[in-house]
C-alpha positions as CSV (number, residue, x, y, z in Angstrom):
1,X,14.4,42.2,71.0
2,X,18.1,40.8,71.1
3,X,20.4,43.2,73.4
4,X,23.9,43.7,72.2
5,X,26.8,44.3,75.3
6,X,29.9,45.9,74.0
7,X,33.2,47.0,75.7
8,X,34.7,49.5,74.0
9,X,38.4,50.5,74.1
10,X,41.0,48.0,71.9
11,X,41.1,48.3,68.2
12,X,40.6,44.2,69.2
13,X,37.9,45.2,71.0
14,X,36.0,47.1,68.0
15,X,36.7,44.2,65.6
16,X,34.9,42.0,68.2
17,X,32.0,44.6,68.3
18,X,32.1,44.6,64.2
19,X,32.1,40.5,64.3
20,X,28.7,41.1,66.8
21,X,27.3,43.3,64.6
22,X,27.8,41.5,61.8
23,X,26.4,38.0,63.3
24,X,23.3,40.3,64.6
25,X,22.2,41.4,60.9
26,X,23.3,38.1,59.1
27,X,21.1,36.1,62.1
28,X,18.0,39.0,61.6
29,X,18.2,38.7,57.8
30,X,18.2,34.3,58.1
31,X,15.0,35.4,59.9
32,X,13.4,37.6,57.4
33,X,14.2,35.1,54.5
34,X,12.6,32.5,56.6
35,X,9.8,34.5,57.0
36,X,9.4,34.8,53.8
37,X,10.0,31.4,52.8
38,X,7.1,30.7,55.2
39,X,5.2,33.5,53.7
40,X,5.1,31.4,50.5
41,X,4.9,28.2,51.5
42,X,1.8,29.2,53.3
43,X,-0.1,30.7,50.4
44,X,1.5,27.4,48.2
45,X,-0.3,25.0,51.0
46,X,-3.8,27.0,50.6
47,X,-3.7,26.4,46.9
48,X,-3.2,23.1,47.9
49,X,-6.0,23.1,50.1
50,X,-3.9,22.5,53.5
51,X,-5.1,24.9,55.7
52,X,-3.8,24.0,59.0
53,X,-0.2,25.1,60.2
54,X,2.9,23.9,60.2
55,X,3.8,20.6,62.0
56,X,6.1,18.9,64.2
57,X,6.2,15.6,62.6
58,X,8.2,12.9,65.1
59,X,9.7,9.8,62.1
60,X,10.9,6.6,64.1
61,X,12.9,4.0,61.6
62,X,14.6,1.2,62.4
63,X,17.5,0.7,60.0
64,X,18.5,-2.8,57.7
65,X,21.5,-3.5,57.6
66,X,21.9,-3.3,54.0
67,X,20.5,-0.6,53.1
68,X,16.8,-0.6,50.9
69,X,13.3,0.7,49.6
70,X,12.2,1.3,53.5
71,X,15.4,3.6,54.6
72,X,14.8,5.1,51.2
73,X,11.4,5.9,51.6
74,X,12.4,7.2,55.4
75,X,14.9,10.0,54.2
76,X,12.7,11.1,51.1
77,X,9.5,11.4,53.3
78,X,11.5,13.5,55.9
79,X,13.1,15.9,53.0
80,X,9.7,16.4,51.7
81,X,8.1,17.4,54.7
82,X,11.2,19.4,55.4
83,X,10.9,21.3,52.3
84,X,7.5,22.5,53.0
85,X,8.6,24.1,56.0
86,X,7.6,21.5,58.5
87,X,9.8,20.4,61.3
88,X,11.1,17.1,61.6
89,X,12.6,15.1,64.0
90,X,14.4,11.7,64.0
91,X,14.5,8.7,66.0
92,X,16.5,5.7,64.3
93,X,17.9,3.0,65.4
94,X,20.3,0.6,63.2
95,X,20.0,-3.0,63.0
96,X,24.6,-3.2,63.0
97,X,23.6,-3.1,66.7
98,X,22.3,-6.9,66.8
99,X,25.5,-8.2,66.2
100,X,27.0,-6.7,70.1
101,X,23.8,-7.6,71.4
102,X,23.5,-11.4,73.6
103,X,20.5,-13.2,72.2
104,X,18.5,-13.0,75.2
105,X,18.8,-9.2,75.1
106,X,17.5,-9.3,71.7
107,X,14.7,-11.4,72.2
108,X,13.5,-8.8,74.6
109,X,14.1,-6.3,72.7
110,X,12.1,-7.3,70.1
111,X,9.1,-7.8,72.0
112,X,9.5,-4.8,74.2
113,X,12.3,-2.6,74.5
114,X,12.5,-0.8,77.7
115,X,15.1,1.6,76.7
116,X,13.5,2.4,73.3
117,X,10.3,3.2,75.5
118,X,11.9,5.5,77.8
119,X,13.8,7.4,74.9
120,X,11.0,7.9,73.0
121,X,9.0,9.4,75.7
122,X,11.3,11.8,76.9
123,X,12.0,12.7,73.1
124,X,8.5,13.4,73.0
125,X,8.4,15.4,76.1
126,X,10.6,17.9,74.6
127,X,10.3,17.9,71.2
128,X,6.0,17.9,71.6
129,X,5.6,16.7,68.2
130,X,1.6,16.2,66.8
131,X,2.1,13.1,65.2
132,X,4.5,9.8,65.4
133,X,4.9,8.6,61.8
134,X,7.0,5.1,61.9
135,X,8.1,3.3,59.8
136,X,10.1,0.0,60.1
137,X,10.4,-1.1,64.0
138,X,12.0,-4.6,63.7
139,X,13.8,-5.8,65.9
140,X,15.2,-3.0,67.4
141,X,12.8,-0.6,68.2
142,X,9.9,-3.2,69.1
143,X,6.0,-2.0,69.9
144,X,6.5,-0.6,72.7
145,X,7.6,2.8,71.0
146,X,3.6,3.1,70.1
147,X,2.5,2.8,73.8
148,X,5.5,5.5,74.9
149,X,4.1,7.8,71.9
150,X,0.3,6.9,73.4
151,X,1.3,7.8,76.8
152,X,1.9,11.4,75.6
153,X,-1.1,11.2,73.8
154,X,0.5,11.4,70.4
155,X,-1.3,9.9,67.2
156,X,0.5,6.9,66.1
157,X,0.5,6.4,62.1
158,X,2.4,3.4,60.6
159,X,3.6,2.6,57.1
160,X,3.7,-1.5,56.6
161,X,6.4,-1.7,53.6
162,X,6.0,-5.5,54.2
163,X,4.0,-8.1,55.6
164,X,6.0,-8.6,58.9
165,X,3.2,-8.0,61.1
166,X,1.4,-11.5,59.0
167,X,4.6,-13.6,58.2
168,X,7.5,-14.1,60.5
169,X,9.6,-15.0,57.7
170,X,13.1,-13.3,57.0
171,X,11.4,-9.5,55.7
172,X,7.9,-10.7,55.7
173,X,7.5,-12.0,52.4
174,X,5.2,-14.8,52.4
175,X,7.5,-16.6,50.5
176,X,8.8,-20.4,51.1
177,X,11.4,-22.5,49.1
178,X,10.8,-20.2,45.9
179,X,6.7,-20.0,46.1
180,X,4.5,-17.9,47.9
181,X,3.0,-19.2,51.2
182,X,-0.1,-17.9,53.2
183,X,0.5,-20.7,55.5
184,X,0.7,-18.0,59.1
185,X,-2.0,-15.5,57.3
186,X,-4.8,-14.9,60.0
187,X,-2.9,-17.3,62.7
188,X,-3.1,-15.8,66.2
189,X,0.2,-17.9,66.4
190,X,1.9,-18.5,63.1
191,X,3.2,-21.9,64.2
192,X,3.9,-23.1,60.8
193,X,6.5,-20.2,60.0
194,X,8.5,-21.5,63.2
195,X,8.1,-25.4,61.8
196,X,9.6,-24.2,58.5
197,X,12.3,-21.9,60.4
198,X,11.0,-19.2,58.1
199,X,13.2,-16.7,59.9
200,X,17.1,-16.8,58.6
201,X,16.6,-20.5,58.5
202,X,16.2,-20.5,62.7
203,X,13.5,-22.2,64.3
204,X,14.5,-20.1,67.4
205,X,14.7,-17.0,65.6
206,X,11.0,-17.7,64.1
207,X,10.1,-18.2,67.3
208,X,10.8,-15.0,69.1
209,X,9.5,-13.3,65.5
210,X,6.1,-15.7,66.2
211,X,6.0,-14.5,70.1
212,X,6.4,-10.8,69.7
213,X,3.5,-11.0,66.8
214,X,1.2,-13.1,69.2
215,X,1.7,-11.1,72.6
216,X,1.1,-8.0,70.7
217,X,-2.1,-9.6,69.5
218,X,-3.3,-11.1,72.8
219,X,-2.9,-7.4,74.6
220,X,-4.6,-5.7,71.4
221,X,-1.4,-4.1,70.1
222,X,-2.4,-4.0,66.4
223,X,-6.1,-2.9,66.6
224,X,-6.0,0.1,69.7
225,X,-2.2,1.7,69.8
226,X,-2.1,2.4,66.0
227,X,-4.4,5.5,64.6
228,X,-3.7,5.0,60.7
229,X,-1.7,2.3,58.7
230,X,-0.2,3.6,55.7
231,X,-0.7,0.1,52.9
232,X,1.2,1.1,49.7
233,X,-1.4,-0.4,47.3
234,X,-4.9,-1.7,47.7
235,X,-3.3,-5.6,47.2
236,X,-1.0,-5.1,50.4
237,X,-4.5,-3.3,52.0
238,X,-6.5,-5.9,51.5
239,X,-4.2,-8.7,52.5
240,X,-3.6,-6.6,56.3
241,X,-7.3,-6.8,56.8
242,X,-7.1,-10.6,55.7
243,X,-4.9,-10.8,57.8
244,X,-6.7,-9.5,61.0
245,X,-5.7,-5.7,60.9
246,X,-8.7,-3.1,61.4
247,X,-9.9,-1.9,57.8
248,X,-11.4,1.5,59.1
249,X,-7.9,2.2,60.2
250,X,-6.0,1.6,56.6
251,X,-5.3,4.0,53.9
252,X,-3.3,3.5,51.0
253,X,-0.8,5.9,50.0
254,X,1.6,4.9,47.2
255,X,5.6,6.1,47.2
256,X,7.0,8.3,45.1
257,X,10.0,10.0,44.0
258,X,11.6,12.8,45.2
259,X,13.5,15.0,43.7
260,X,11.8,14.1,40.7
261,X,14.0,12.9,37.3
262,X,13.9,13.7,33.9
263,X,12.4,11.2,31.7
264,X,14.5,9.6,29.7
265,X,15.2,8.0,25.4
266,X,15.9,4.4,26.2
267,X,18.7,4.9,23.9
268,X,21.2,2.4,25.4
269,X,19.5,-1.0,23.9
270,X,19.8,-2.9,27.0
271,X,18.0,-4.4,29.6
272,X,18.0,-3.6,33.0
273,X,17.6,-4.9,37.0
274,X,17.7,-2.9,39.9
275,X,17.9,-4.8,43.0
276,X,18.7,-7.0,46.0
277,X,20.9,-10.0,45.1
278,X,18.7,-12.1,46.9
279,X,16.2,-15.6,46.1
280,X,12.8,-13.6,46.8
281,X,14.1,-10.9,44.1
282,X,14.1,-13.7,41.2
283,X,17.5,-13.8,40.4
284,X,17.7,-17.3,39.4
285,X,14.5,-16.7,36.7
286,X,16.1,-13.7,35.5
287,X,19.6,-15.5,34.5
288,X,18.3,-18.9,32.9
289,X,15.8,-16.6,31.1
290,X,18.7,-14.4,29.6
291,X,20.4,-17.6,29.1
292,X,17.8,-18.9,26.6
293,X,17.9,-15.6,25.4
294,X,20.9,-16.2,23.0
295,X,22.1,-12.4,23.0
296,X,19.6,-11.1,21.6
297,X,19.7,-8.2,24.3
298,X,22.4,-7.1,26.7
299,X,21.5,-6.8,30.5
300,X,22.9,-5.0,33.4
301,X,22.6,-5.7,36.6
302,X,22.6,-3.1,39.1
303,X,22.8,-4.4,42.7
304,X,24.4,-7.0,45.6
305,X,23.4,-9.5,47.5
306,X,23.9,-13.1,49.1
307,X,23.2,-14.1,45.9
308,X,26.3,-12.4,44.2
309,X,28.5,-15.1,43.6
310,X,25.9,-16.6,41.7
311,X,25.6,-13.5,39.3
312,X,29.6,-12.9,38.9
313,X,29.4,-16.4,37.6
314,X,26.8,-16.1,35.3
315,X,28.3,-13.3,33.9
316,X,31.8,-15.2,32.8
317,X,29.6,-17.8,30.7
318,X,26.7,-16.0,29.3
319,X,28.6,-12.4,27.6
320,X,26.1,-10.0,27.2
321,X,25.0,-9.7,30.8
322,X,26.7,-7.0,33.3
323,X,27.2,-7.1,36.6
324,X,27.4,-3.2,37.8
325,X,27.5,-4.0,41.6
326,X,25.9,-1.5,44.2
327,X,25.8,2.2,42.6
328,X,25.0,5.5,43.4
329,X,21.4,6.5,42.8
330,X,22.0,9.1,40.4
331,X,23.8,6.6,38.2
332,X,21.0,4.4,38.5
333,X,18.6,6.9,37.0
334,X,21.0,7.7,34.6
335,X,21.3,3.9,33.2
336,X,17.3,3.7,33.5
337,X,17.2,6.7,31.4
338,X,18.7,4.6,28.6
339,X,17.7,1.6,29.2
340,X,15.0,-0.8,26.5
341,X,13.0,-1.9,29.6
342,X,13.6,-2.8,32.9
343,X,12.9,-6.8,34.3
344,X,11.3,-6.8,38.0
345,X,11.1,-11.0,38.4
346,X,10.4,-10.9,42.2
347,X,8.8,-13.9,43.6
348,X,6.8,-12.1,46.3
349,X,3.9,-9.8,46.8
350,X,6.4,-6.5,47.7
351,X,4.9,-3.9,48.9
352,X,5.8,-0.7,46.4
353,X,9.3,-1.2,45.2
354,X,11.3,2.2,44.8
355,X,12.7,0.5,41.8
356,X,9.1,0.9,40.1
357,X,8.3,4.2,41.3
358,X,11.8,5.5,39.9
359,X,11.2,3.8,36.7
360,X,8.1,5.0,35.8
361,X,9.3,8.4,36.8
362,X,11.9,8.4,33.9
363,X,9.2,6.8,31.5
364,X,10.7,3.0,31.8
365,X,8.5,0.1,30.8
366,X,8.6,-2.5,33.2
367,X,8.9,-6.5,32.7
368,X,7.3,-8.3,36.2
369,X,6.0,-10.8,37.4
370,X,2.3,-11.1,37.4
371,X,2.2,-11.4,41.1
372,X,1.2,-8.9,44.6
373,X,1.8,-5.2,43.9
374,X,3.2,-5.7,40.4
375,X,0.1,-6.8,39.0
376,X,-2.2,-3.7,40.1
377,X,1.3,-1.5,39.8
378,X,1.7,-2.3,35.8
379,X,-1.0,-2.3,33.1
380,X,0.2,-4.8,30.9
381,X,0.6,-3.1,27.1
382,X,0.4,0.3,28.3
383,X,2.7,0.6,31.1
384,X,4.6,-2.6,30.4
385,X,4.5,-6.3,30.5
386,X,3.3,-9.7,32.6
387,X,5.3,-12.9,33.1
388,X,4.1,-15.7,35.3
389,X,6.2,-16.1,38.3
390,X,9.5,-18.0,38.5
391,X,8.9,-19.0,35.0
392,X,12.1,-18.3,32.4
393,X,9.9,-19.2,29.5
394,X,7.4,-16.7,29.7
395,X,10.0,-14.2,30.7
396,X,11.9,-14.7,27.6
397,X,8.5,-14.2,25.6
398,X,7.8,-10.7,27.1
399,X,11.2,-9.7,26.5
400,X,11.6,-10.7,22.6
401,X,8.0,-9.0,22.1
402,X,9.5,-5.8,23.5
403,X,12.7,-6.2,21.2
404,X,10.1,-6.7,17.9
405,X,7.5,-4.2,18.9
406,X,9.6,-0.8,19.0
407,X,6.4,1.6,18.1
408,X,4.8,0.3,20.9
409,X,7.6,0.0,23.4
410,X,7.8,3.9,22.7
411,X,4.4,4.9,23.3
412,X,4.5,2.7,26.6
413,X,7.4,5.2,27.3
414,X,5.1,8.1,27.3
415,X,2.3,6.4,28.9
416,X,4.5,5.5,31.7
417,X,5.9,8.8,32.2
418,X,1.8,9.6,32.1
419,X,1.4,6.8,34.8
420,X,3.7,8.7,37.4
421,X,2.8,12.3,36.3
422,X,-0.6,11.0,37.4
423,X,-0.1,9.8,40.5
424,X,3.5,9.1,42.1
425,X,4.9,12.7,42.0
426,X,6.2,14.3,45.4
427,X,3.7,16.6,45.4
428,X,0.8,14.8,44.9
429,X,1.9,12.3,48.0
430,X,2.9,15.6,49.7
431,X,-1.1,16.4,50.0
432,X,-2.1,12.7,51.1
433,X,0.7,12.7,53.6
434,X,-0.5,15.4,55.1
435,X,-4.4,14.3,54.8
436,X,-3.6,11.8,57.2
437,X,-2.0,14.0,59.3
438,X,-4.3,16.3,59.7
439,X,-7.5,13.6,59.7
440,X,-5.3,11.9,62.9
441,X,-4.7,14.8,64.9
442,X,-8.2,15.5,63.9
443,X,-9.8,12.5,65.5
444,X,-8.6,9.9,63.4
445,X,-10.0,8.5,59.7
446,X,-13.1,6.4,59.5
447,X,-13.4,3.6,57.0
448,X,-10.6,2.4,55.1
449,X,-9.9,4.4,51.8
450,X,-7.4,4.7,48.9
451,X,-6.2,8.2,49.0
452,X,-4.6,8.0,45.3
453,X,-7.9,7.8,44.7
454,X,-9.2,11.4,46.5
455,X,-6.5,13.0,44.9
456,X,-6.9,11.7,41.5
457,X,-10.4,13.6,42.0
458,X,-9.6,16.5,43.5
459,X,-6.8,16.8,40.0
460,X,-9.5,16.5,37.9
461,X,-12.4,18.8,39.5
């Protein structure tokens, strides 16, 4: 029981005994409406079939500088576990830090970051959180954060957005001048990365990329100080275990949207590309396909990049295209809702872009490359279209058979919509979320399994 302490005597006095009085009931009534808030979310989660507790759920991001899918994917992940009444706490880092850092200081930090270590374990031993979900840890927050969680005996879970952990290229894209490249895949030391200064076009950056990937290997990093890795679809599961990651320890768990959209009419009769501005992303395909285009369909680009220049340009000679620059997300929702269809010509494997996720979400076909993710993602005629890689041509073929097939293109439309009503809504990655939670602090998962999967059959039965 709270005591109250009053001294009575001042009329200033009784106002500051009113002012207590008031802060008492309005702090006991927060209470009560938590309670009940708790009340229902608890009946809500046995519905659901979650029967332990609520958790203490320790994120850990590192932050890009410009910001993407992965920082998305962070702050949605943490809202939904917030909104179920679990508590969350944050450790980030961001990478703007790098540039007051000297380069020997970054090297070791990206192998092994001391401070990071320390931080995290004295974060833990307040906090006592039942699980350490990470997500992006380069270069900032480095490895070591897994052994400082370990050494409080927290479970360690960690979504791979990318293929970092396989290629020490610039995002971990497996991508070289324009085509995909395997060349480090399964290398205990991916020498050929730091021949091809893969890394921001740095042999010396590559390297330290290269070392902090083959010491972590050499003392077992990978295979005992992780519990569960989170792939985002069975082509980026299967390429981890390729690449030397334990298979009983994978899962795959898509991402979703959250809040959740509206579907939208595809009204507009345009085209559209969310993204990066950058090579890997496809940008030069996209333009010299809308080039041979002849007008037929506007396109807008949403997005900015190193590659901006390049689009501004394009822009002043070929009319119908628009460059939007970087916008707020609910305008880019708003322009998917509205758009024909929207082109996704990345040149590497991603991992699950937001961009698909958001457009399936409003009912969008989507035009991508036949390549990675995208070709398990999209069911070619029903929840959109193929084009070979880096090819213009047949870019410009899937486009103008959109553009003369509008029946179709509307049903795809409501298959979509199907698509993520199926499997990409909040809720449904709400109960695989918290299946690997629970199966880690459990005792772990055993064999590696797609959790879409479980949940697709637990919809149906």
């Amino acid at each position: 029981m709270t005591e109250l302490h009053f001294e009575a005597g001042s009329s200033a006095g009784l106002v500051d005994e009113m002012q207590c009085v008031n802060e008492y009931f309005s702090k006991a009534h927060r209470k009560y409406q938590t309670f009940l808030n708790q009340a229902w979310l608890h009946g809500h989660r046995r519905k659901l079939g979650i029967t332990n507790p609520f958790m203490k759920v320790l994120l850990i991001h590192n932050y890009y500088q410009q910001p993407g899918g992965e920082d998305q994917v962070f702050a949605t992940e943490a809202a939904l576990l917030e909104a179920h009444g679990h508590s969350v706490v944050r450790y980030t880092v961001h990478n703007d830090q790098v540039a007051e850092m000297n380069p020997l200081s970054l090297v070791q930090a990206t192998i092994w970051n001391k401070t990071v270590y320390r931080q995290l374990r004295a974060l833990i031993c307040k906090e006592r959180p039942q699980v350490a979900h990470f997500h992006n840890t380069f270069p900032l927050i480095s490895p070591s954060a897994y052994y400082a969680a370990k050494a409080e005996e927290v479970p360690v879970i960690q979504t791979l957005h990318n293929y970092r952990l396989l290629c020490p290229s610039q995002g971990g894209v497996f991508l070289r001048k324009g085509e995909v490249c395997e060349d480090c895949l399964g290398k205990f030391l991916p020498w050929p990365g730091i021949v091809h200064s893969c890394y921001r076009n740095s042999k010396a950056g590559t390297a330290v990329h290269a070392m902090m990937l083959s010491w972590h290997r050499s003392v077992q990093t990978w295979t005992t100080m992780v519990d569960v890795y989170i792939a985002l679809t069975e082509f980026a599961q299967q390429k981890f275990i390729q690449g030397g990651l334990p298979g009983e320890k994978m899962v795959v768990k898509p991402n979703f949207v959250y809040p959740e959209p509206r579907a939208g009419q595809g009204q507009g009769g345009y085209a559209l590309f969310v993204g990066r501005l950058s090579p890997e992303k496809g940008i030069d395909t996209l333009l010299a396909a809308w080039e041979r285009l002849n007008s037929k369909v506007p396109l807008k680009i949403v997005g900015d990049g190193p590659l901006a220049l390049q689009v501004e340009k394009a822009v002043q000679r070929l009319p119908e295209v628009e460059w939007l620059g970087q916008v707020p997300k609910t305008q880019v929702l708003t322009l998917m809702k509205d758009a024909h269809i929207l082109i996704f010509p990345s040149l590497w494997y991603e991992g699950f872009p937001m961009v698909i996720a958001e457009a399936f979400a409003v009912g969008l076909p989507v035009v991508a490359s036949e390549l990675g993710s995208m070709s398990s993602l999209i069911a070619p005629g029903r929840t959109g279209l193929h084009f070979r890689p880096g090819n213009p041509e047949s870019l410009v073929a899937q486009v103008e058979w959109a553009l003369m097939h509008p029946a179709e293109l509307t049903q795809m439309r409501r298959e979509v919509r199907a698509e993520f009503e199926a499997k990409y809504t909040a809720e449904q990655n709400y109960q695989m979320l918290m299946e690997i939670y629970e199966r880690v602090v459990d005792g772990g998962l055993k064999g590696s399994h797609n959790l879409l999967q479980t949940t697709e059959h637990k919809t149906i039965t």
